[in-house]
C-alpha positions, 0 to 999 in steps of 0.5 A, spaced: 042 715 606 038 714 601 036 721 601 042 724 601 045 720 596 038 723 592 039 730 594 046 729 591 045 728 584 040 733 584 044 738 586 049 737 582 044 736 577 042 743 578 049 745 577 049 742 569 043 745 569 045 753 570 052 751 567 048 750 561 043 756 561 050 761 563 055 757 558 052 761 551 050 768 555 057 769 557 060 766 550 054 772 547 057 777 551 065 776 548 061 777 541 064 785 541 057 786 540 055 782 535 048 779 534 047 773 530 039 775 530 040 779 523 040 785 528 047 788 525 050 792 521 056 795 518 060 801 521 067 804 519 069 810 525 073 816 522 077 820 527 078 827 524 079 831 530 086 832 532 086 834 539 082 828 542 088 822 541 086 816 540 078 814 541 075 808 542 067 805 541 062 804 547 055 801 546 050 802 552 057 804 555 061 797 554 066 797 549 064 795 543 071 792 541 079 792 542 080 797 536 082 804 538 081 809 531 086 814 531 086 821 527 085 821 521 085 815 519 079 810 516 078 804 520 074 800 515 068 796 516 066 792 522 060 789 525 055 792 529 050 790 533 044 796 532 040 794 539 046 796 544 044 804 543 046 810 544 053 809 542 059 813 545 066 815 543 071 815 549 078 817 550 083 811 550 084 809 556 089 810 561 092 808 568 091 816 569 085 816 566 081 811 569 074 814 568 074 817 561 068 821 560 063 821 553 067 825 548 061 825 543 054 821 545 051 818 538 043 817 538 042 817 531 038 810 529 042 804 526 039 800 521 040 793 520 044 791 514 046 798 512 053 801 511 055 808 516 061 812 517 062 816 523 066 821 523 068 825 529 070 832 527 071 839 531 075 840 537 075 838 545 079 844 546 073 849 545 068 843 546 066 843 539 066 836 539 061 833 534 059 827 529 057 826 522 054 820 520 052 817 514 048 812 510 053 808 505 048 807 499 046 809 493 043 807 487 048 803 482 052 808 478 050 807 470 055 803 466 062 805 465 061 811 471 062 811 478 059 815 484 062 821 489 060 826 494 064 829 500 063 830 507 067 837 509 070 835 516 075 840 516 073 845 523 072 853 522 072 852 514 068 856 509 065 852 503 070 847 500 070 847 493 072 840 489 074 839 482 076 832 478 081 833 473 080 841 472 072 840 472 068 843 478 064 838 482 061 840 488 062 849 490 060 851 497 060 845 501 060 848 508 063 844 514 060 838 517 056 838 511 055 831 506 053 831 498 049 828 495 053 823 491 054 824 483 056 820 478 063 821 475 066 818 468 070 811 472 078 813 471 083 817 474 083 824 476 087 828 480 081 831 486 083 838 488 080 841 494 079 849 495 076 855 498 069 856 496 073 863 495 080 863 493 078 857 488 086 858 485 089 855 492 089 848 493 088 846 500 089 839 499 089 834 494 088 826 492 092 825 485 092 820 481 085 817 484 083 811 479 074 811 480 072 804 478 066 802 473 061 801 479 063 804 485 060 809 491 066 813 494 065 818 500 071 823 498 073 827 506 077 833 508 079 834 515 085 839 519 086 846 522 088 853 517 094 855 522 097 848 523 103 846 519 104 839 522 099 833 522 094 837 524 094 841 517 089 840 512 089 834 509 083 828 505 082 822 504 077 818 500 074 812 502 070 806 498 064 805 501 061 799 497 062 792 499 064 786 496 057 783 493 059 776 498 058 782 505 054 778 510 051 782 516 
């Protein structure tokens, strides 16, 4: 009687033991693959392709969380644990498509504590589907002016060429290409976006866009030349420095 009373309470002892090892590992693995280690870093996903629907983010083939990123919209930035490489971009998924299959694979490494953009860019139809992706840091913009560059996003595009307020500011940036950023005076200004080869038509604009004392923004350009719906050529802007408070 003894002993089986014994082996009982250890047995449920060994049962306390295991639930607490299991407890923190399935707590770790809700985290939407978020380290607590100093492993993580900032990324926002840019969703430029108008023929892939909404995407969503996989890590190590796992979904990285329950945010999809649709066209062509910012999604701001999130945390991101740099271990789970390499990374992939899938169709949402559906009840008649239960086995989505990698759009884009993204083997670039990630560093921890650094901001990145991803953009997602081409076409599924002709399968030139690609990805650009960019470190979100620079060296502070001397007083009273602020930082730009452009990422050329738009498929099948010659040279873009970029004008703040009637001054030129970038003149042949070829598709999926990113600038170096370049300082600009803080203030409002009215951002044209042209052929490198027909400079008197604009193809998109951003008007009246306030630049602020201090900032870095990354100004994009997306869309198709024959299309007159939400697949035309548009752009966006984005402020890529993060409050001084951003924890990683």
């Amino acid at each position: 009687m003894v002993n089986k009373y014994h082996n009982g309470v250890l047995f449920y002892l060994l049962l306390l033991v295991m639930g607490v090892m299991i407890i923190p590992v399935l707590a770790s693995c809700s985290k939407d693959s978020i380290s607590s280690s100093g492993l993580n870093a900032r990324l926002q996903i840019v969703n430029l392709s108008p023929d892939i629907q909404p995407v969503n983010l996989l890590a190590k083939y796992v979904r990285v969380s329950t945010n999809t990123y649709t066209y062509p919209n910012a999604s701001g930035y999130f945390l991101l644990n740099t271990v789970n490489v390499p990374f992939q971009i899938r169709n949402v998924q559906s009840a008649t498509d239960l086995n989505p299959t990698n759009l884009v694979t993204i083997e670039d490494t990630i560093r921890p504590r650094v901001p990145y953009t991803l953009f997602i860019t081409g076409l599924k139809a002709d399968s030139s589907l690609t990805s650009v992706l960019t470190v979100d840091t620079g060296a502070i913009p001397a007083i009273g002016r602020g930082k730009v560059r452009l990422v050329n996003g738009m498929p099948g595009s010659s040279g873009l060429r970029i004008t703040f307020n009637d001054t030129v500011a970038f003149k042949n940036v070829a598709y999926k290409s990113v600038t170096d950023y370049i300082e600009v005076t803080a203030g409002s200004y009215n951002i044209n976006i042209t052929a490198a080869n027909a400079p008197t038509t604009v193809l998109t604009s951003i008007p009246n866009y306030n630049i602020l004392d201090g900032k870095l923004y990354t100004i994009y350009a997306y869309g198709l030349s024959n299309r007159a719906d939400s697949a035309r050529y548009g752009s966006g802007i984005i402020l890529n420095t993060l409050p001084p408070n951003t924890t990683y």
